[in-house]
C-alpha positions in Angstrom: 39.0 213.8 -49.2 42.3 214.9 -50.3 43.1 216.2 -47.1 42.2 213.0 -45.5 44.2 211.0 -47.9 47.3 214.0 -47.7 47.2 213.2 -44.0 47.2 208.9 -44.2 50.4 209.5 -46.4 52.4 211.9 -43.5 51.3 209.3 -41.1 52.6 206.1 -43.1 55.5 207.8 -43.6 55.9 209.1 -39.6 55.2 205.4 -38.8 58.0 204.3 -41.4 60.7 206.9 -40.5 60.0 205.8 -37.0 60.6 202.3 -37.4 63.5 202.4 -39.5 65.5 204.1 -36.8 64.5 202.2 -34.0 67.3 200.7 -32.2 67.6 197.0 -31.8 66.7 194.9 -28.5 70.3 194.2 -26.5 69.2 190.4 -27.8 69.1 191.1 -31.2 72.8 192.9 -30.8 74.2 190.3 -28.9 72.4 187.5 -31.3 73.8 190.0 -34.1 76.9 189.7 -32.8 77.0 186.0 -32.3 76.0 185.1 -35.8 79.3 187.6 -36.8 81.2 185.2 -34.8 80.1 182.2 -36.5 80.8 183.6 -40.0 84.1 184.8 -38.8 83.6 188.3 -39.1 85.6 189.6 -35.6 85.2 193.2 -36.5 81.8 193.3 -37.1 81.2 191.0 -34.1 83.0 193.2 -32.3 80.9 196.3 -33.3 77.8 194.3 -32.8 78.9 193.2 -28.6 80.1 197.0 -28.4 76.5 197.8 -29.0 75.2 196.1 -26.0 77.3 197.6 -23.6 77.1 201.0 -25.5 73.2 200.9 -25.4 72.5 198.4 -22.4 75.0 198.7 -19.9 73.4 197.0 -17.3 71.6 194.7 -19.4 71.3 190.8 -19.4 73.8 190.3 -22.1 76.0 193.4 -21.1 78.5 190.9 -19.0 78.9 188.0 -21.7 79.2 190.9 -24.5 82.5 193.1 -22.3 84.0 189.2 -22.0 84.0 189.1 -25.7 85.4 192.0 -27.0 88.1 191.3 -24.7 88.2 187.7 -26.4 88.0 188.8 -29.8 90.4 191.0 -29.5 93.2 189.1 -27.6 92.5 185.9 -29.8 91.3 187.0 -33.5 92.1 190.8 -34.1 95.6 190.2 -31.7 95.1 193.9 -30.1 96.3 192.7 -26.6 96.4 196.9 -25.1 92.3 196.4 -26.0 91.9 193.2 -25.4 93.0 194.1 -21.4 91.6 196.8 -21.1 87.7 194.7 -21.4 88.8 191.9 -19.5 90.4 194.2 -16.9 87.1 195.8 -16.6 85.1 192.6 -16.5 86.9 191.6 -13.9 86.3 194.3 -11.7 82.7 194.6 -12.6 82.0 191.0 -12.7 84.7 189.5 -10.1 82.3 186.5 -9.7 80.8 185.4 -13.2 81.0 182.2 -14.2 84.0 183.8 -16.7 85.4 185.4 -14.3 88.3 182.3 -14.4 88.9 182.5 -18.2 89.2 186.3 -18.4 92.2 185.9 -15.6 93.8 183.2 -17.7 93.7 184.8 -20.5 95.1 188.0 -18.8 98.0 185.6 -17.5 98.6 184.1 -21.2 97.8 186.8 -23.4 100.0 186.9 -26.3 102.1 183.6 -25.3 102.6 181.3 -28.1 100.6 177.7 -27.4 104.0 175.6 -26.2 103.8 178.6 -23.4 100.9 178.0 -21.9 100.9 176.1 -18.5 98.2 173.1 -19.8 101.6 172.5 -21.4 104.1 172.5 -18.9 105.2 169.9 -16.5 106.0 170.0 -12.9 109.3 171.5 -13.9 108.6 173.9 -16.3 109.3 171.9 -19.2 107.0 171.7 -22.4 105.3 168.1 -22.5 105.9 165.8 -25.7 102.8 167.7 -26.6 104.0 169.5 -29.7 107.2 167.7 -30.5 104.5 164.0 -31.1 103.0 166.6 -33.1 106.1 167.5 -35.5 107.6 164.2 -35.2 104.2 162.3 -35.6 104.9 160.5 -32.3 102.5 159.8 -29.8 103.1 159.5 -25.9 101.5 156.7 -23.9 101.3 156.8 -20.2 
């Protein structure tokens, strides 16, 4: 009986040990991940989409999840040598994703401070009364 009993207890505790250090689905990462984002936590979200593409490379998510590090990096952590570096490789690995566009514009405006950017510029170059209605409390009618 105590044999019986001696075994039941190596076997719950096999069966524990063995769950504990399962590793998570590539949707509970990127979910993981995504709920890090919400809460505003960019280096744990970051950990979390490095996951997916650590342990499923090829996965569903494993696209979405490279675009992201790059994002969180060139937009909330500001490491822009990083933040190329994943969009650079979603690019090439992905050259027809539906994020394909955004990756390139951000590669193009990386860094640039928001009067930079070319939604901002007229024909000529020239910033739009965008952020001077803004200072000045003006706005522009057309």
């Amino acid at each position: 009986m105590k044999t019986k009993l001696l075994i039941a207890q190596i076997f719950l505790l096999a069966v524990m040990v063995l769950s504990c250090s399962k590793k998570a689905s590539e949707k509970e990462y990127f979910d993981l991940a995504s709920q890090y984002m919400d809460q505003q936590n960019w280096e744990k979200a970051e950990e979390y989409f490095a996951k997916v593409l650590q342990d499923y490379p090829s996965g569903l998510f494993s696209s979405k999840a490279l675009f992201m590090v790059g994002y969180i990096n060139a937009n909330h952590i500001k490491n822009y040598d990083k933040a190329r570096k994943y969009y650079s490789e979603f690019l090439e690995k992905y050259p027809d994703h539906e994020l394909a566009a955004a990756a390139k514009y951000e590669l193009d405006n990386m860094g640039k401070e928001i009067d930079e950017l070319p939604f901002l510029k007229d024909d000529q170059g020239q910033t739009t009364g965008g952020s001077e209605a803004k200072e000045t409390g003006a706005t522009t009618t057309n």
